[in-house]
TORDOSE-814604 format. One line per 3 residues: for each residue z, y, x of C-alpha. Coordinates in steps of 0.1 Angstrom, whole numbers. Example, Ala and Ser with C-alpha at 12.3 -4.5 7.8 and 13.67 -1.06 7.14 Angstrom:
78/-45/123  71/-11/137
***
This chain:
374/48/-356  390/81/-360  368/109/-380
370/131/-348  355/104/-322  328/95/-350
323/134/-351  312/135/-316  292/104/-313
269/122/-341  270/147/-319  260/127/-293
231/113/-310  222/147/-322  211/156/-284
195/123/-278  170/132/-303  165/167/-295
148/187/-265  174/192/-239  178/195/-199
171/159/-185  210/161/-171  221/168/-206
204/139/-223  211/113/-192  247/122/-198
246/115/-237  224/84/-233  249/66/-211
278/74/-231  261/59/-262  252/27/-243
286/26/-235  296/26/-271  272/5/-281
283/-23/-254  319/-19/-265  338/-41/-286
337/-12/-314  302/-11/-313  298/-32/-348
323/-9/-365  304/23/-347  272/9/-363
292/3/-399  305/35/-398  274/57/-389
246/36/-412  258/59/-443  247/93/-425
226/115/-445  211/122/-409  180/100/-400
189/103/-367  219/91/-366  211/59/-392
181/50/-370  211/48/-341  229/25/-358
201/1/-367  196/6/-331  232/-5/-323
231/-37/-345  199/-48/-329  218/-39/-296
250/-59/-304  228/-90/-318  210/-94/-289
238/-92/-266  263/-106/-282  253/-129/-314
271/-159/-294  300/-146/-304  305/-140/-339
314/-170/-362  290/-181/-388  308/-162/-417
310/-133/-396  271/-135/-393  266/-141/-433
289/-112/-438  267/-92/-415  235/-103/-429
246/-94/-464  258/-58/-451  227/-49/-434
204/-61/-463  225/-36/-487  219/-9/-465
182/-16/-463  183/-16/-499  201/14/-499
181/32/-475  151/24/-494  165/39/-526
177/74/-513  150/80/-494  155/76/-459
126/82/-438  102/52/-433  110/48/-395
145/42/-401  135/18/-426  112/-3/-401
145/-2/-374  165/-15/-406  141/-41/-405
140/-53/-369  176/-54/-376  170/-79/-398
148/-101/-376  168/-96/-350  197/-114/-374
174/-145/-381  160/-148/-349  197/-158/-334
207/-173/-373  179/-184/-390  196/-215/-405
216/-189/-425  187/-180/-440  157/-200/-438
138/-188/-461  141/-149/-454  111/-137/-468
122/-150/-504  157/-140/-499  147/-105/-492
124/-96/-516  145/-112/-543  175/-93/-532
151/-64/-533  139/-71/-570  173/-75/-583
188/-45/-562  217/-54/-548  225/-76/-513
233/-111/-526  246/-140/-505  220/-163/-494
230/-195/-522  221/-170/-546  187/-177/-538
188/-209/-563  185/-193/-591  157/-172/-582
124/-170/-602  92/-177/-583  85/-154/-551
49/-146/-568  69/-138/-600  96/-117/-580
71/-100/-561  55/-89/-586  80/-70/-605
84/-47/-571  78/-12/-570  53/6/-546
83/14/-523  99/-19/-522  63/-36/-514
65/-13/-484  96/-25/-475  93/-64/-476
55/-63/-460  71/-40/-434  102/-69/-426
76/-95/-432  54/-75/-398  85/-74/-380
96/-106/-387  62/-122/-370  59/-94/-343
95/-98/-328  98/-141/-336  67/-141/-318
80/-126/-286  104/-149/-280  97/-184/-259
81/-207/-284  96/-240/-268  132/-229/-255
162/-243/-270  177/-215/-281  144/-206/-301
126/-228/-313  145/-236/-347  138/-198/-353
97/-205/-349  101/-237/-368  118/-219/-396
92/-186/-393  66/-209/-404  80/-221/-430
80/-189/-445  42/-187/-446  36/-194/-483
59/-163/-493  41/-143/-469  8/-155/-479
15/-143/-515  33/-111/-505  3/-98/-482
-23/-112/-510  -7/-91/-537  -4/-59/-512
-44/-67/-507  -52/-74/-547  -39/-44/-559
-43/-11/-544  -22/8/-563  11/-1/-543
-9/19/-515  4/-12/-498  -32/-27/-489
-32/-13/-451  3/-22/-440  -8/-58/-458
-40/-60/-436  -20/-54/-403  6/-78/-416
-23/-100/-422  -30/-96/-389  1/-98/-371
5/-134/-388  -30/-144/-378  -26/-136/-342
6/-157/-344  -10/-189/-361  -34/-188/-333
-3/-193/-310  15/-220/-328  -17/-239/-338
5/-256/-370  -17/-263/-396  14/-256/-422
7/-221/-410  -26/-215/-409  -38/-233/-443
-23/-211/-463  -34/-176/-438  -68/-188/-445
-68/-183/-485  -64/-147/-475  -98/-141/-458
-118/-136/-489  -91/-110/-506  -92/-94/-467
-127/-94/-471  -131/-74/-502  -111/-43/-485
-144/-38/-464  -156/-16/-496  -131/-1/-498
-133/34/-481  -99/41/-471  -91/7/-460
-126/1/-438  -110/6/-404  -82/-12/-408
-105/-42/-423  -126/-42/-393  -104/-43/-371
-85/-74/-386  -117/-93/-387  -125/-79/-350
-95/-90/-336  -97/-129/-352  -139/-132/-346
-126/-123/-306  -99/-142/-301  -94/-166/-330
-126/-174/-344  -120/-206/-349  -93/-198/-373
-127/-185/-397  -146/-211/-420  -184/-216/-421
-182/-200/-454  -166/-169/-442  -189/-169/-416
-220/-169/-440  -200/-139/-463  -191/-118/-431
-233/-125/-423  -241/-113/-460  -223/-84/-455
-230/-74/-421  -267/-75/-436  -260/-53/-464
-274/-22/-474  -242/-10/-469  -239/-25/-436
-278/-13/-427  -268/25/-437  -232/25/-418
-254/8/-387  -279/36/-386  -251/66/-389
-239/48/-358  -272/51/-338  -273/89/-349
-235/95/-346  -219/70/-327  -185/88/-322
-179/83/-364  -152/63/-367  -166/38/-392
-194/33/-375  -177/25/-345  -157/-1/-363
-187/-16/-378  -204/-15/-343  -175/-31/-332
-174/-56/-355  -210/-65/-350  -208/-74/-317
-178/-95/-321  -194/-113/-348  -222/-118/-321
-202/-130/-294  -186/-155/-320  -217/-166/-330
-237/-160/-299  -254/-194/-296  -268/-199/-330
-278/-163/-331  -298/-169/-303  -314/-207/-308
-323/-195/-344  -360/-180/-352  -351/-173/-390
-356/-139/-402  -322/-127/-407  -305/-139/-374
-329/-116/-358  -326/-86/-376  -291/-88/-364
-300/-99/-330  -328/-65/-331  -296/-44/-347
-275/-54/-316  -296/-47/-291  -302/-10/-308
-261/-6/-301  -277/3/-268  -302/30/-278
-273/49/-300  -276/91/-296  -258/109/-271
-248/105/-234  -228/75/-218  -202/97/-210
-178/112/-241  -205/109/-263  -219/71/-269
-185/49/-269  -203/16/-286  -231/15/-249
-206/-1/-229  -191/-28/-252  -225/-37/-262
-241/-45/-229  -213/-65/-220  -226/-85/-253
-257/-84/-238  -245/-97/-203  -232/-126/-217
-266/-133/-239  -287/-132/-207  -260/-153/-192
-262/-177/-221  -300/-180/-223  -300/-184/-186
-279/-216/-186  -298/-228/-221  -333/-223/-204
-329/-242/-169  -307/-276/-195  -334/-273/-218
-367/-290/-220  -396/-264/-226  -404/-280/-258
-369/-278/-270  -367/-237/-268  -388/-221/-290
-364/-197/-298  -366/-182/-261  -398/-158/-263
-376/-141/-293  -345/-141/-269  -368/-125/-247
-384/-98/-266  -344/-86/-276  -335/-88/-234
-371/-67/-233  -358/-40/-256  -321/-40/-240
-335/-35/-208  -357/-7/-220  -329/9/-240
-303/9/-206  -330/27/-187  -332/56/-208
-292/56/-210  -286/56/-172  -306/90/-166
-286/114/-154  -280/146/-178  -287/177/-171
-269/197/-146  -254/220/-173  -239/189/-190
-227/169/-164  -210/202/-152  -192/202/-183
-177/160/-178  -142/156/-167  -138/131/-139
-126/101/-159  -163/111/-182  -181/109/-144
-166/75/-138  -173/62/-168  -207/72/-163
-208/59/-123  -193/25/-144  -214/17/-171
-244/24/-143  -229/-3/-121  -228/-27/-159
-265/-22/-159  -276/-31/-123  -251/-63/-134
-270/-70/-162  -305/-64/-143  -298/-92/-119
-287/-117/-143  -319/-112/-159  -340/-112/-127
-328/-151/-134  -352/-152/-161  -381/-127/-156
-382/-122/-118  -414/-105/-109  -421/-95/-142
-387/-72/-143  -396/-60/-105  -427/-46/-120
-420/-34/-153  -394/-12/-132  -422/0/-103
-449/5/-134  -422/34/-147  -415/45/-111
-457/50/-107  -464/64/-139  -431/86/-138
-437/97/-101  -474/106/-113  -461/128/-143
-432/144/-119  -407/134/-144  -378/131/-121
-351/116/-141  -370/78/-155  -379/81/-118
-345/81/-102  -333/51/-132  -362/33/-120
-352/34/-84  -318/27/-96  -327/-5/-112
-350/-19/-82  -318/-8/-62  -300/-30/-80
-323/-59/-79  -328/-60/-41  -306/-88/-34
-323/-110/-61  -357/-104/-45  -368/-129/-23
-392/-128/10  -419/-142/-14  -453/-126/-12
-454/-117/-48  -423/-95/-43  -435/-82/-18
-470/-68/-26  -445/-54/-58  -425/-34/-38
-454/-27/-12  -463/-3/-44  -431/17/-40
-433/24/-2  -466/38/-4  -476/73/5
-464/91/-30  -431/74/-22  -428/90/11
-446/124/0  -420/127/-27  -393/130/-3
-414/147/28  -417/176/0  -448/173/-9
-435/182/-48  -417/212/-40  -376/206/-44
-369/173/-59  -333/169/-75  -304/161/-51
-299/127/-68  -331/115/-70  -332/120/-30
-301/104/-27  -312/72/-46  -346/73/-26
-330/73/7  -305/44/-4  -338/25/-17
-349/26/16  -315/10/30  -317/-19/5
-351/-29/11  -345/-28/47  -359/-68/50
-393/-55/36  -390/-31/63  -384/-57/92
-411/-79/79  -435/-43/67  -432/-27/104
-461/-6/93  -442/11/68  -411/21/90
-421/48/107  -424/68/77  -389/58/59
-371/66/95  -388/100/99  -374/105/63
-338/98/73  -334/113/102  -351/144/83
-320/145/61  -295/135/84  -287/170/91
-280/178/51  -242/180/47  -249/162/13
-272/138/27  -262/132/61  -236/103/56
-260/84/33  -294/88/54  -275/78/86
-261/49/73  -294/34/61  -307/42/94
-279/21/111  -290/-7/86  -324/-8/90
-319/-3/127  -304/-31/132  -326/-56/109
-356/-42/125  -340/-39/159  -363/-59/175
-395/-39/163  -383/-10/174  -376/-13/209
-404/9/222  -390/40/204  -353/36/218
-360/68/242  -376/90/215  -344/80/192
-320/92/217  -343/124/221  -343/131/185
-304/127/186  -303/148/212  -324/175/194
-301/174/160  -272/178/180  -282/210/196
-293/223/167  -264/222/142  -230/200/138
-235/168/128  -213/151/106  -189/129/124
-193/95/101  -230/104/105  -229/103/137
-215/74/148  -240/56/123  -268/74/146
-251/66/176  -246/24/163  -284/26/149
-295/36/187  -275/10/205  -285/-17/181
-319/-11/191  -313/-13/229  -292/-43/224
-324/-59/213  -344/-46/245  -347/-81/267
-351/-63/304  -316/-60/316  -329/-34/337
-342/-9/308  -318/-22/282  -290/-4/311
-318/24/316  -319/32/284  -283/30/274
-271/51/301  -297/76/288  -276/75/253
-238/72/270  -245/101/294  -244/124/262
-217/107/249  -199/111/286  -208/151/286
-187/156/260  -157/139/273  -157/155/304
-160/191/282  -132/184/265  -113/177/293
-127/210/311  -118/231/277  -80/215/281
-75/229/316  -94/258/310  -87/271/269
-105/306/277  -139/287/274  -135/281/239
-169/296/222  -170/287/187  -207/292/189
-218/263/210  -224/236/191  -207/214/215
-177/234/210  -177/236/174  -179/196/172
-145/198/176  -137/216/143  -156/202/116
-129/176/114  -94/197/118  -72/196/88
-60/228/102  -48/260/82  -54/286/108
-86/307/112  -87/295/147  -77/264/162
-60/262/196  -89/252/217  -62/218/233
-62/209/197  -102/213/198  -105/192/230
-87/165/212  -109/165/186  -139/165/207
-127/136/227  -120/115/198  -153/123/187
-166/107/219  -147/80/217  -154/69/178
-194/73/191  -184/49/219  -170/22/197
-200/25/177  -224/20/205  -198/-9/214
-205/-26/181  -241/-19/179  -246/-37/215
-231/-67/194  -252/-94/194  -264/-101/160
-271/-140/164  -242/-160/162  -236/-175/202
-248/-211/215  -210/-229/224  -216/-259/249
-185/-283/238  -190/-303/265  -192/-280/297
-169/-261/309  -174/-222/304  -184/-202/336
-179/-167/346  -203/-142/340  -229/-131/362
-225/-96/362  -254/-69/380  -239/-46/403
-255/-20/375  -241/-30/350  -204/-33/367
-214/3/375  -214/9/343  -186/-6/330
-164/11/354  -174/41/345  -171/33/311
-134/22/317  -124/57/340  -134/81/314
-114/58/288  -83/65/314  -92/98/314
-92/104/277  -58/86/276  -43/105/304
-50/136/285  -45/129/257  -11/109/262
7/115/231  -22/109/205  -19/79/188
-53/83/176  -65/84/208  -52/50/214
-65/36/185  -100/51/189  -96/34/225
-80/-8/209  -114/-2/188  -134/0/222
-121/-26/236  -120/-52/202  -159/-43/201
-163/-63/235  -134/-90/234  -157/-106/205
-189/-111/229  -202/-137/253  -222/-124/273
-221/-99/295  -224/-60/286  -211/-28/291
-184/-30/268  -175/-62/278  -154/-49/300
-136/-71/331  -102/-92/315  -86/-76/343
-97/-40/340  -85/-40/304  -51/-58/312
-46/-30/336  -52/-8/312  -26/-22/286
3/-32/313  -1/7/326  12/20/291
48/23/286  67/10/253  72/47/244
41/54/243  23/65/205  8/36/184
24/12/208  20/-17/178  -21/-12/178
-21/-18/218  0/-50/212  -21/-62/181
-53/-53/207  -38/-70/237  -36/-103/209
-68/-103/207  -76/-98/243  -55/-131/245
-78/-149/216  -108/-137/236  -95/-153/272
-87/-183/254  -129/-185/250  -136/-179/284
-135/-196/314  -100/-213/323  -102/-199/356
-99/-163/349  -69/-171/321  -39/-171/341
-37/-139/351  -41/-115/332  -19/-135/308
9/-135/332  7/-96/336  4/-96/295
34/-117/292  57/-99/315  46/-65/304
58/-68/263  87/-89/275  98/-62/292
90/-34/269  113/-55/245  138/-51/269
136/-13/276  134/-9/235  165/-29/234
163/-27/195  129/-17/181  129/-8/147
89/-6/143  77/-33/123  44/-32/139
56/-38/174  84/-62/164  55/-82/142
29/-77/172  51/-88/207  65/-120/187
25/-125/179  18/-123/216  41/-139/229
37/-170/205  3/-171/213  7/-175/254
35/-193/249  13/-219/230  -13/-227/255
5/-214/289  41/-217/285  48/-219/321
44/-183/320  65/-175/296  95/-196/305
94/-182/344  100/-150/333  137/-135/349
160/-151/324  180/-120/315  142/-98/299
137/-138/285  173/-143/267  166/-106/252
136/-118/237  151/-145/224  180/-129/205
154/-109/192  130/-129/180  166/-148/155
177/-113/146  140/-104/134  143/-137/115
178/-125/101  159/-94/91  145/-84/60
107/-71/69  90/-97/57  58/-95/83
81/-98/115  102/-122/99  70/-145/96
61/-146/126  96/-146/141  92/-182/118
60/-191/133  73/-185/168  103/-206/165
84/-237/145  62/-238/177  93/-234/203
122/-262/188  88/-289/187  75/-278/221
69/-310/241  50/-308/272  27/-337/287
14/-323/317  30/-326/350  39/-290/362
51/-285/319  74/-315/321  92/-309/362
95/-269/353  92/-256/322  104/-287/293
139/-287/312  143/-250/304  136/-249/271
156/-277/263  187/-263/284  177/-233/265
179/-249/228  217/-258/235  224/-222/235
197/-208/211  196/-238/187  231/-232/166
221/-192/164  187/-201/150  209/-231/125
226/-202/119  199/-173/106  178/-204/87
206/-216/65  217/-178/59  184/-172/47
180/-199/26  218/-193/18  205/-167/-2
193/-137/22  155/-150/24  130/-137/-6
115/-161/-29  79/-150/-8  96/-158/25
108/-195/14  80/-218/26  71/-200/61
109/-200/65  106/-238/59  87/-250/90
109/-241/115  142/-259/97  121/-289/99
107/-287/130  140/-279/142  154/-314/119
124/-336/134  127/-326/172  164/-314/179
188/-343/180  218/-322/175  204/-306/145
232/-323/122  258/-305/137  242/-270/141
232/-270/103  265/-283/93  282/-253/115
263/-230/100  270/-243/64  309/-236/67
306/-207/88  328/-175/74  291/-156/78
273/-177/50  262/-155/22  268/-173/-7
301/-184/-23  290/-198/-59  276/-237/-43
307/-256/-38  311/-274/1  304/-308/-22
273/-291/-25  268/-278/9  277/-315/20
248/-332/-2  222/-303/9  227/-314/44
226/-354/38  194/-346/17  175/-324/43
185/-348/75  173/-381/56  141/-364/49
138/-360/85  115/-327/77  87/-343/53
74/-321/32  99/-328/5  121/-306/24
105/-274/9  113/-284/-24  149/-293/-19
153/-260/4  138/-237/-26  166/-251/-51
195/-246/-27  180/-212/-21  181/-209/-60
213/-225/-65  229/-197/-39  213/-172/-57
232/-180/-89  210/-212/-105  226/-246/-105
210/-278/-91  228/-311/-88  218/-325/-55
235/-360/-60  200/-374/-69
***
C-alpha cells in the first residue's frame, strides 16, 4: 500500500474518531468498512498497527478482529501462526511504549478472536502469552516447551504486563463464551478454553495475593467473568480449580479500595451460581457478614443508604439471604436472626423511596419471596414441626410496619422537586407493597386487616393524614383477599363508620388531595361490603357524587359510583329517579367531565336494569334518555343554525371541554359534533349498563323464539334508532361518529332478552346496508355487522335469513364498487363476514350475481398473495372452509354444491398458485401454519389437486430459483401421499425454508 493511500486512511480514521457533521462521518465509516472487507485489509491492518496515534492502532486491532471473523476460513494454517506470532509482538509492543490501555484490551480481543477460529494452534494460550510476555519477545507457539512453570513465569511479570495477561485472560472468557457452546465450528474452542483454567486460576490468584501490581480489581472481574462461565459449562475440570480462589477473593472484602468490586463478585455468584460456593464459604461469608465490620457498614446504610459501600454490602446481604433463604428462616439460633432482624431493617433505611433509599425496593422483593416461602412451609408442615414460624413472623411483623412508614407520601415541597422516572418509582415500589400485603394476608388474615384499621382509627383520631392515607392504601390493597366472612366484615364495618365519612364530608377542614383520592377508591373496592352493608351506602354515594364535579376527582368518584352501582344495583332501585335528578342538577350546574360522565350515565342505567316492572324500568329510563335525547337534537339545531352558539350555557359548552382545538373559539359545527358524540358515548354507556349482569339460561333442547316485544318499548327503540340516523346523517363524514354508533349497537347484539338497545335485526341491518363503501371508518361498520351476524346465529332461525341476505349482498358489492381496497381493516373485515355466512348459509352467498361473486373471489387469492398479514389470515381461513365445503341438505346439494364445485375448476389452480408462491418463499415464517390449512384442505377434498400444485411448482411466476425441480418433484409426492395430515406443516415449513436459502433433502 502506497504511503499516499495509507496517508488518507489515517485521515480517515482521524474523523471517525472526532466530532463531525453525521454526513461527514457516515461517509468516512463506509469507506473504512470497505477497506476493511477488501482483500488489502490484513496488509492495511499490518501497516497502520505501528502508528504513534491511538486512534489509528485501535483501528487496526479493529480490522484484524474484522478480517478474522469474516474471513479466517481462508487463510492456511501457517498463514494463521504467522498471524498469531505478529499480533502477539505488537501486543508486546504496545504494552512497552505505552499505548493507551484501550487499545491494549482491542489488541486483546484480537487475540481471542485468533483462538476462537484456531485454538489448536495454540491450546494453551494463557501460558503461551504470558511466557511470551516474560521473555519479551513474540515466540512461535513450540517454543512453549521449554518454558518454566506458568506460576514461576507469572511471577517474574511487571505491574504492566499483569495488566496485560489478566486483561487477555477477561477477554478470552467473555468473547469464547459468546459463541454457541455445542456448534461444530466451536466447540473445540470451549473444549480447549477450559483447559486453560489452571493458568488462569494461578494468574487471577497472584493479581488477588498481591496488591501491589494494582492488578487485584481487574483480577476480581476476571474472577468473575470465569465464574459466570463455569456455571455455563458445568465441567468440573473448570470449576475445581475456580473454587480455590474463593477464600483469596474473600480476603479483598477488607480491603478498602477493592470492597465494591468484592461484593459484587460474591453478589453475582450467591444470585445466580450459588451452588458453585462450598458450606465452608458459606459459614466465612456468614462470619463476616456478622462482623463488626459488617455491623458498622450495615448501620451507615440505614443512615445513608445512597453510600456506595453500603449499598454493596446491602446488596450482598440480601443475596446471601435469598441463597440461603430456607435455613435462614427454619433456624431459631441467635445469629441467623440477627441477620434475618438486619434484613428486614434494609426496609426502614433513611430517606424517601424515590432518589433517595435505593436498597427499599430490592429488599422487599427479598421479603416477597420470604412470605412466599413461609407460606408454602406453613400449610406442608405439621404444627409441631415449625417452631421456627412465630420468629418468621415477628421479622414479616417488622417488614410490614417498616413499608408502611416508607409508602407515605412526602411532602408537597419534595415530591415537587421528583422527576417523573422518581414519581414512578415511587407509584412502583407502592404497587411492591400492596404485592407483598396480600401474600401475607395468606398467613395473618384478620390480624393484618386490623393492624391496618387500628392505624387508620388511631391516625384518623390524631388527624395525622399521611399514616392515614398508607393505611387506606394497604386495606386497598387487601380487598380482594378479604372474604364475605363475618370477622372481615365487622373489621372493615370500623372503617365505614361516621369519622370515615365525616373525614371526607369536611368535617376536618381541607384534607390533602391524595388522601381523598384513596378514600373515594376505598370505597370502590369494598363495594361487596356495600351490597351486603346497604345501611352504609347512602353515605359513600352522597360522597361521590359530592366530588364528581372536582376536575381532579371527578373521573375517580364516578367510576366507583358505576362500580358500586352495579354490585348494589338491586338495592338501589327505589332511588333511580332521585339519581337521574341529581345528574340532572350537576349538569346544569357546571361541565362535567366526559369519562365522568358516561360512568354516571352507566351507574344510572345499571340500576334501572335491575328494576323488575317493565313498565317503570321503561318509565324510568326514558326519564334518563330524554336528557341524553335533548342534547342530540341541540346539536343538530346549533348545526343549522351556528348564531346560537353561547359559550355560557352549559349545554353549549359541553361541546368544548374535549376539542383539541388551537383557536380561542371553535366553530360552533365543530361544537355540535362534539356535543353529539357526547350523546352518543352516554348512550352506549346506558347500553352497557342495561346489560344483564347474570350470565343467560340457554335451553339446548328448544328451539329459540322471538321476542315478545311491548308496543313501549318498540317505541322506544325506534326512537332510539332515528336519532342514531340522525346523528349519522349529520354528521356523515365523522368516523367517530360511526364508531360511537358500532359501540351502540355491540352493547345490545350481546343480550337475550329484550331491551331498548336490543334493537330489531332488521332495523340495524338497515342501518348498515344504507352506508356506502366510501363512507369513514367503513372497516368498524363491517367488524360490527360481524358481530351482528354472531348475534343472529343465537337467535331464532326464523329471523336469520334475512337480514343476512341484505348483509351478504351489501359488502359483496361494496367490494365491487372499491374494485381494489387497500384498507387492511375492510379487506380483513368483508373476508370475515363473508366467511362467516358463508359457513352456516351458503345458499346466500353462492346466489349472489356471479360477476359482484367472481370479484370477490379474485380478491379474496390476491389478499392471500398479499403481504398484510391480518387479511391474509383470514383470506386463509376463508378458503380452508370453501375448497372442503360439502353440503348434506337438500336445497345445498340441487343449488348451491354444483356451483362451488363448477367454481373450484376455475378458482382452484389460481388459489394452487398463490399457496405454493407463498410457501415458495413469499409467506413469513408467522404466516406458515394458517397458510397450511387451506393447502390441505385443498389436497384432501379437490381431486385435481395433483395437477394444480404441480402447475404452480413450474410456473415462470414461482419465487424461488435456488430448490432444484428434483426437489420441487419430491415436495409434491411428499405433500399428496400425506393426503393433508398434520405432517404436512412440517414438511411445508422446510420447503418454505429450503426456498428461502436452507437446504433440506426431501428423499426421506
Amino acid at each position: 500500500m502506497e504511503v499516499k493511500c495509507l496517508e488518507e486512511v489515517e485521515e480517515l480514521i482521524q474523523i471517525l474518531y472526532s466530532p463531525n457533521h453525521p454526513c461527514v462521518y457516515k461517509v468516512a465509516q463506509d469507506r473504512l468498512q470497505t477497506l476493511q472487507k477488501s482483500q488489502e485489509g490484513w496488509q492495511l491492518a499490518q501497516a497502520l498497527i505501528s502508528s504513534p496515534n491511538t486512534n489509528t492502532k485501535f483501528f487496526a486491532a479493529l480490522t484484524l478482529i474484522v478480517k478474522l471473523n469474516k474471513e479466517s476460513a481462508n487463510l492456511t494454517e501457517d498463514e494463521a501462526k504467522e498471524l498469531l506470532q505478529n499480533v502477539v509482538g505488537w501486543l508486546l509492543t504496545s504494552a512497552n511504549d505505552g499505548t493507551a490501555n484501550f487499545v491494549l484490551k482491542k489488541l486483546c480481543s484480537a487475540l481471542v478472536a485468533h483462538f476462537t477460529y484456531f485454538s489448536h494452534l495454540w491450546p494453551k494460550c494463557v501460558r503461551q502469552l504470558v511466557y511470551c510476555l516474560d521473555i519479551g519477545r513474540s515466540l512461535p507457539v513450540e517454543a512453549l516447551d521449554e518454558a518454566l512453570q506458568t506460576d514461576v513465569l507469572i511471577g517474574s511479570l511487571d505491574a504492566k504486563k499483569m495488566w496485560v495477561a489478566i486483561q487477555f485472560a477477561t477477554a478470552l472468557v467473555e468473547e469464547v463464551s459468546k459463541t454457541e457452546m455445542n456448534s461444530e465450528r466451536f466447540m473445540q474452542a470451549h473444549q480447549r478454553l477450559a483447559g486453560n483454567a489452571a493458568d488462569v486460576v494461578a494468574l487471577i490468584e497472584r493479581g488477588l495475593t498481591f496488591p501491589a501490581y494494582g492488578c487485584s480489581d481487574i483480577a476480581l472481574n476476571c474472577y468473575q467473568a470465569w465464574i459466570l462461565y463455569a456455571q455455563r459449562a458445568s465441567v468440573e475440570s473448570l470449576t475445581t480449580p475456580l473454587k480455590t480462589l474463593v477464600e483469596p477473593a474473600m480476603r479483598c472484602f477488607t480491603i478498602h479500595e477493592l470492597f465494591q468490586e468484592t461484593a459484587a463478585l460474591f453478589t453475582d455468584v450467591l444470585q445466580n451460581y450459588s451452588s458453585f460456593l462450598t458450606d465452608s464459604h458459606y459459614e466465612a461469608l456468614f462470619s463476616l457478614l456478622d462482623s463488626p465490620w459488617a455491623v458498622d457498614l450495615y448501620n451507615k446504610l440505614r443512615e445513608t443508604p445512597d453510600d456506595h459501600d453500603a449499598m454493596s454490602l446491602g446488596s450482598l446481604l440480601l443475596a446471601f439471604g435469598d441463597a440461603k433463604m430456607h435455613q435462614l428462616m427454619t433456624s431459631t439460633e441467635e445469629a441467623p436472626q440477627r441477620l434475618l432482624g438486619r434484613l428486614a431493617g434494609l426496609t426502614a433505611a433513611n430517606g424517601h423511596l424515590a432518589g433517595e433509599d435505593n436498597i427499599f425496593v430490592p429488599a422487599l422483593e427479598f421479603w416477597s419471596s420470604f412470605v412466599e416461602l413461609v407460606t408454602d412451609c406453613a400449610y406442608s408442615e405439621s404444627d409441631s414441626a415449625i417452631s421456627w414460624r412465630p420468629y418468621a413472623e415477628q421479622h414479616i411483623q417488622n417488614v410490614v410496619i417498616n413499608c408502611l412508614q416508607k409508602i407515605q407520601w412526602p411532602p408537597a415541597e419534595t415530591f415537587a422537586e421528583w422527576d417523573s422516572s422518581d414519581r414512578q418509582a415511587f407509584g412502583d415500589a407502592r404497587k411492591d407493597v400492596a404485592d407483598m400485603l396480600q401474600a401475607v394476608f395468606a398467613l395473618n388474615g384478620v390480624r393484618l386487616v386490623s393492624y391496618f384499621i387500628d392505624i387508620f382509627i388511631d391516625s384518623l383520631q390524631r388527624l395525622n393524614w399521611s399514616p392515614v392515607e398508607a393505611a387506606e392504601f394497604c386495606l386497598g390493597a387487601l380487598a380482594d383477599c378479604v372474604t364475605e366472612a363475618p370477622e372481615y366484615d365487622r373489621e372493615i364495618g370500623r372503617v365505614f363508620s361516621t369519622p370515615f365519612f365525616e373525614l371526607l364530608g369536611g368535617v376536618h377542614g381541607q384534607i390533602p388531595l391524595r388522601l381523598r383520592q384513596t378514600s373515594l377508591s376505598l370505597i370502590e373496592r369494598y363495594c361487596d361490603f356495600f351490597e351486603r352493608h346497604s345501611e352504609h351506602l347512602p353515605n359513600a354515594l352522597n360522597l361521590l357524587f359530592a366530588a364528581v364535579g372536582d376536575p381532579v376527582l371527578g373521573g375517580p368518584s364516578a367510576r366507583s359510583i358505576s362500580t358500586l352501582c352495579s354490585s348494589c344495583r338491586t338495592i338501589l332501585t327505589g332511588q333511580a329517579t332521585a339519581f337521574i335528578t341529581h345528574y340532572r342538577g350537576i349538569r346544569e350546574g357546571k361541565v362535567l367531565d366526559s369519562i365522568a360522565e358516561e360512568k354516571l350515565i352507566h351507574a344510572i342505567a345499571c340500576i334501572i336494569q335491575a328494576i323488575p316492572q317493565e313498565d317503570i324500568r321503561l318509565s324510568t329510563f326514558s326519564q334518563l334518555y330524554q336528557i341524553i335525547r335533548e342534547d342530540i337534537l341541540r346539536a343538530q339545531q346549533l348545526k343549522l343554525k351556528p348564531e346560537l352558539l353561547n359559550l355560557d350555557d352549559p349545554n353549549h359548552a359541553r361541546g368544548v371541554d374535549i376539542l383539541n382545538n388551537s383557536q380561542p373559539t371553535p366553530e360552533a359545527e365543530e361544537i355540535a359534533l362534539q356535543i353529539s358524540l357526547r350523546a352518543l358515548r352516554c348512550l352506549s354507556s346506558m347500553a352497557k349498563g342495561l346489560q344483564d349482569p347474570k350470565d343467560p339460561t340457554v335451553n339446548l333442547e328448544a328451539e329459540a323464539q322471538p321476542p315478545q316485544v311491548s308496543a313501549a318499548l318498540s317505541r322506544i327503540q325506534t326512537d332510539i334508532f332515528q336519532m342514531i340516523c340522525s346523528v349519522r346523517s349529520a354528521f356523515d363524514k365523522s368516523g367517530e361518529v360511526v364508531e360511537a354508533i358500532c359501540n351502540i349497537f355491540r352493547a345490545g347484539f350481546s343480550e337475550t332478552e329484550p331491551g331498548p338497545f336490543v334493537l330489531p335485526a332488521m332495523l340495524v341491518t338497515q342501518f348498515f346496508t344504507e352506508q356506502p363503501c366510501w363512507a369513514p371508518s367503513f372497516g368498524t361498520l363491517l367488524s360490527t355487522a360481524c358481530s351482528l351476524v354472531g348475534s343472529l346465529y343465537r337467535g331464532p332461525q326464523c329471523q336469520i335469513a334475512d337480514p343476512l341476505s341484505f348483509i351478504a349482498r351489501w359488502v359483496v358489492n361494496s367490494l365491487y364498487t372499491l374494485a381494489d381496497p387497500t384498507d387492511i381493516e375492510i379487506s380483513q373485515n368483508s373476508i370475515v363476514l363473508v366467511d362467516k355466512i358463508m359457513d352456516r348459509y351458503p345458499i346466500l352467498v353462492f346466489t349472489l350475481p356471479a360477476d359482484i361473486l367472481e370479484n370477490f373471489f379474485k380478491f379474496t387469492l390476491k389478499v392471500l398473495s398479499g403481504e398484510d398479514p391480518l387479511p391474509k389470515g383470514a383470506a386463509a381461513d376463508f378458503w380452508s372452509g370453501l375448497v372442503s365445503k360439502k353440503l348434506e341438505d337438500q336445497e345445498g346439494q340441487t343449488f348451491v354444491q354444483p356451483v362451488i364445485d363448477k367454481a373450484m375448476l376455475t378458482l382452484g389452480p389460481l388459489l394452487a398458485q398463490s399457496l405454493i408462491n407463498n410457501f415458495g418463499g413469499k409467506a413469513a415464517r408467522s404466516e406458515l401454519e394458517r397458510l397450511s390449512n387451506p393447502f390441505k384442505k385443498l389436497v384432501m377434498h379437490q381431486p385435481r389437486a395433483q395437477e394444480w400444485l404441480e402447475s404452480a411448482l413450474f410456473d415462470p411466476s414461482f419465487p424461488d430459483s435456488q430448490v432444484t425441480p428434483e426437489q420441487k418433484t419430491a415436495f409434491l409426492k411428499k405433500v399428496v401421499s400425506l393426503r393433508g395430515s398434520r405432517m404436512t406443516n412440517q414438511v411445508l415449513r422446510e420447503f418454505w425454508l429450503a426456498c428461502r436459502g436452507s437446504n433440506f433433502a426431501y428423499a426421506s
